[in-house]
Each structure stands twice: as C-alpha cells, then as structure tokens.
C-alpha positions in Angstrom: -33.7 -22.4 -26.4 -34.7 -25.6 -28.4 -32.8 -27.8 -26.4 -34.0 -26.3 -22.9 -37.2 -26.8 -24.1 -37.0 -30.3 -24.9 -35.2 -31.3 -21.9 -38.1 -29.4 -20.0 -40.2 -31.3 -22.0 -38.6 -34.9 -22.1 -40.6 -35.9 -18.9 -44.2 -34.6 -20.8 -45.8 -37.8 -21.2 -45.4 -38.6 -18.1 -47.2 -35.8 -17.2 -49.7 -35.5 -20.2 -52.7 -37.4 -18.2 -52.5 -34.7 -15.9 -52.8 -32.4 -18.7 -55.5 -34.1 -20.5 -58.5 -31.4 -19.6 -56.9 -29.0 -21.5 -54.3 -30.0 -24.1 -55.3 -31.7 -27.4 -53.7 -34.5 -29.1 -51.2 -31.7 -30.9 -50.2 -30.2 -27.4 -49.9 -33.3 -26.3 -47.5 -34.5 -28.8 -45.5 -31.2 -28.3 -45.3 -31.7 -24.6 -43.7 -34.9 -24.8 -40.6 -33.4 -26.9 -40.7 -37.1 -29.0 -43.0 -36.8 -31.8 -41.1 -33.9 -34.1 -40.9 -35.3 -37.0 -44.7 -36.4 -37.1 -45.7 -32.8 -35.9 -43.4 -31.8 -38.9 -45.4 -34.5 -40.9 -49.1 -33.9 -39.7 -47.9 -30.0 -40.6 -46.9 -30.4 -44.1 -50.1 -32.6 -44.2 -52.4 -30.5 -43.5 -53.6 -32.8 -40.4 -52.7 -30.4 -37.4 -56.3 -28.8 -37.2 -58.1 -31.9 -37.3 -56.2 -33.7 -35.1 -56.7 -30.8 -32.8 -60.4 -30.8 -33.6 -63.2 -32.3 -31.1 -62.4 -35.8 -31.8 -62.2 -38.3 -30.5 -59.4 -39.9 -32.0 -57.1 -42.6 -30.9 -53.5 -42.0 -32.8 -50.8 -44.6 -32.7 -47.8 -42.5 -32.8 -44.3 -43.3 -33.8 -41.4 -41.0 -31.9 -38.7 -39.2 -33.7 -36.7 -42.9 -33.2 -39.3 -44.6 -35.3 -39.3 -42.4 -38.1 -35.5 -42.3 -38.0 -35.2 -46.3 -38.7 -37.0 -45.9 -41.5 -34.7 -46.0 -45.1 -32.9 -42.7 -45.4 -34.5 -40.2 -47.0 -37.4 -41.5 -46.6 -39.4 -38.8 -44.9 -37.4 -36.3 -46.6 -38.8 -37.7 -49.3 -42.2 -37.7 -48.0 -42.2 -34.1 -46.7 -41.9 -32.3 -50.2 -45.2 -31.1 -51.5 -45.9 -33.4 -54.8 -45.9 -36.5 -51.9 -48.4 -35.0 -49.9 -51.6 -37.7 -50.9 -48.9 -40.5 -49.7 -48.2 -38.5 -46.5 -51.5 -37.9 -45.7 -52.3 -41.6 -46.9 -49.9 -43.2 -44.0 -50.4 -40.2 -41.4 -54.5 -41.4 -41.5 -53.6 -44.9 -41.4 -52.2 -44.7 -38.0 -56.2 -42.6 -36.8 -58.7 -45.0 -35.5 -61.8 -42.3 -35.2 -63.1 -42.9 -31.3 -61.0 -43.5 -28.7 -59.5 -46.6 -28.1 -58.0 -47.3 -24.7 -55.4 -50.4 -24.3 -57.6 -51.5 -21.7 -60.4 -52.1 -25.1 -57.6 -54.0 -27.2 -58.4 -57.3 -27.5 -56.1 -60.4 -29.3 -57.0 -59.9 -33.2 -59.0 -57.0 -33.5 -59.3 -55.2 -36.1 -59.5 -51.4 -36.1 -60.7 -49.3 -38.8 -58.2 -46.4 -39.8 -59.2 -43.0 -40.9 -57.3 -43.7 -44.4 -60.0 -46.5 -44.8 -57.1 -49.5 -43.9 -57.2 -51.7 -41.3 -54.7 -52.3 -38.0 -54.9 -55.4 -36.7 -53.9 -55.4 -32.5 -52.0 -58.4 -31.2 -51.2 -58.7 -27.2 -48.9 -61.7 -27.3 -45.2 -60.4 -25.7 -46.8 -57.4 -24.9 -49.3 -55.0 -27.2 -48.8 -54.5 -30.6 -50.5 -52.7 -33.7 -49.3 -54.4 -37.3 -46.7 -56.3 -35.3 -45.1 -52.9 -34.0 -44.8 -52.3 -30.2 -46.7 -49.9 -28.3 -44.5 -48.7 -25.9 -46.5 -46.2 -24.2 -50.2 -46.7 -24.0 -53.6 -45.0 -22.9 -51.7 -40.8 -23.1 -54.8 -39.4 -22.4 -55.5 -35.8 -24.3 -58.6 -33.7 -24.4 -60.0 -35.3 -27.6 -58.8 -38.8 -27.5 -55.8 -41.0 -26.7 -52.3 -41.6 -27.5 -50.8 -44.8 -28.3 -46.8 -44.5 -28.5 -45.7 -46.9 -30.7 -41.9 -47.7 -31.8 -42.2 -48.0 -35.7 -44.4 -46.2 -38.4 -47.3 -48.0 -39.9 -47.9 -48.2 -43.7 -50.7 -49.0 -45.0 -51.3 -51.8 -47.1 -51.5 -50.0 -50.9 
C-alpha cells in the first residue's frame, strides 16, 4: 500500500500549486512522496502543528536524498528523544517566517531563520541557500511556500 501511494504521489509537486487553496505546508510535503524523513523529523520535533498553522512560512526543504548524504547515522542519531533541542535547532533553521517567493531572492540576501540564524541566498549557477541548490522553487501551499532544496542546512552553532 506504501509503495502505491508513493508512486501515486511521486508526481505531487507538480501538482501541489494546484492544490495550494487547501493543503498546508505538511500536506504538501506528504503529497509530494519526497520529504519522509523530514516529516519523520518535524514529527519527532514537535514542528508538525506549527508548520501546519496559519503561517506564512517559507521552508527550504531537503528530500529524502538530501538527508540520506548526510554521514550515516546521522539522523538516526538525531531522531532519538535526548537530541530533540538539536533537531528542532536545524529543522527552524531552514523557516524563514513570511513567505518568500524565488521571484523575491536577490544575490546576497540574507534571511532571518526561525532558529534565530541566518541563510544567506546566492543566484550565481542557478539559486542557492548556504551554497545548497534549490531544485524546485516557489511549491505554493495554503500558508506559505516551499523551496526544494538538495542538501540539509545546519546552522552555524
């Protein structure tokens, strides 16, 4: 059943702007069939009701690929319950409150996270956040935007 639904499911960002009036960011994420392990994440957290509250909020979002190049074990690691302050630490860094469209983004920008760090946006060989691609900009949701990035963002502490 979990493997029909993501195959349903692979094509959901592509179809998420047409979705936007009524699913949230969390919906959104689901729909796309990409973004388990920061669902997982954002659950264990504690993040899934606010990031499925009135916004809006503009999340840079690494898929299931971005968290799997990162050292192994690391969000094993992450996801047990005495690491939940870092979790939550790296899961606000990558919430800008507002929304934030890639049309906005200019060369050098800064953007203040939630966590209380700073991205800094870079649009040379494409747009980037830290120096990390966004591969799929401006997935529109009810109470913000989506960025789709291809690597996870750590804040600088």
């Amino acid at each position: 059943m979990r493997k029909t639904l993501l195959a349903l499911s692979a094509a959901g960002l592509m179809a998420a702007p047409a979705l936007a009036q009524t699913q949230d960011i969390v919906d959104t994420a689901t729909a796309a069939g990409s973004f388990s392990t920061l669902l997982a994440a954002a659950e264990a957290a504690g993040l899934v009701e606010t990031l499925k509250g009135d916004g809006p909020y503009t999340v840079f979002a690494p898929t299931d690929a971005a968290f799997a190049a990162l050292p192994k074990g690391t969000v094993e690691d992450l996801l047990k319950p005495e690491n939940k302050a870092k979790l939550t630490e790296i899961l606000t860094y990558h919430v800008v409150p507002g929304e934030v469209m890639s049309s906005d983004l200019t060369e050098g920008m800064k953007a203040a996270t939630v966590e209380g760090g700073e991205l800094t946006v870079s649009l040379e060989g494409g747009p980037k956040v830290n120096g990390i691609a966004i591969s799929q900009p401006d997935v529109d949701a009810s109470n913000g935007v989506i960025h789709v990035i291809d690597g996870v963002l750590m804040p600088e502490s």
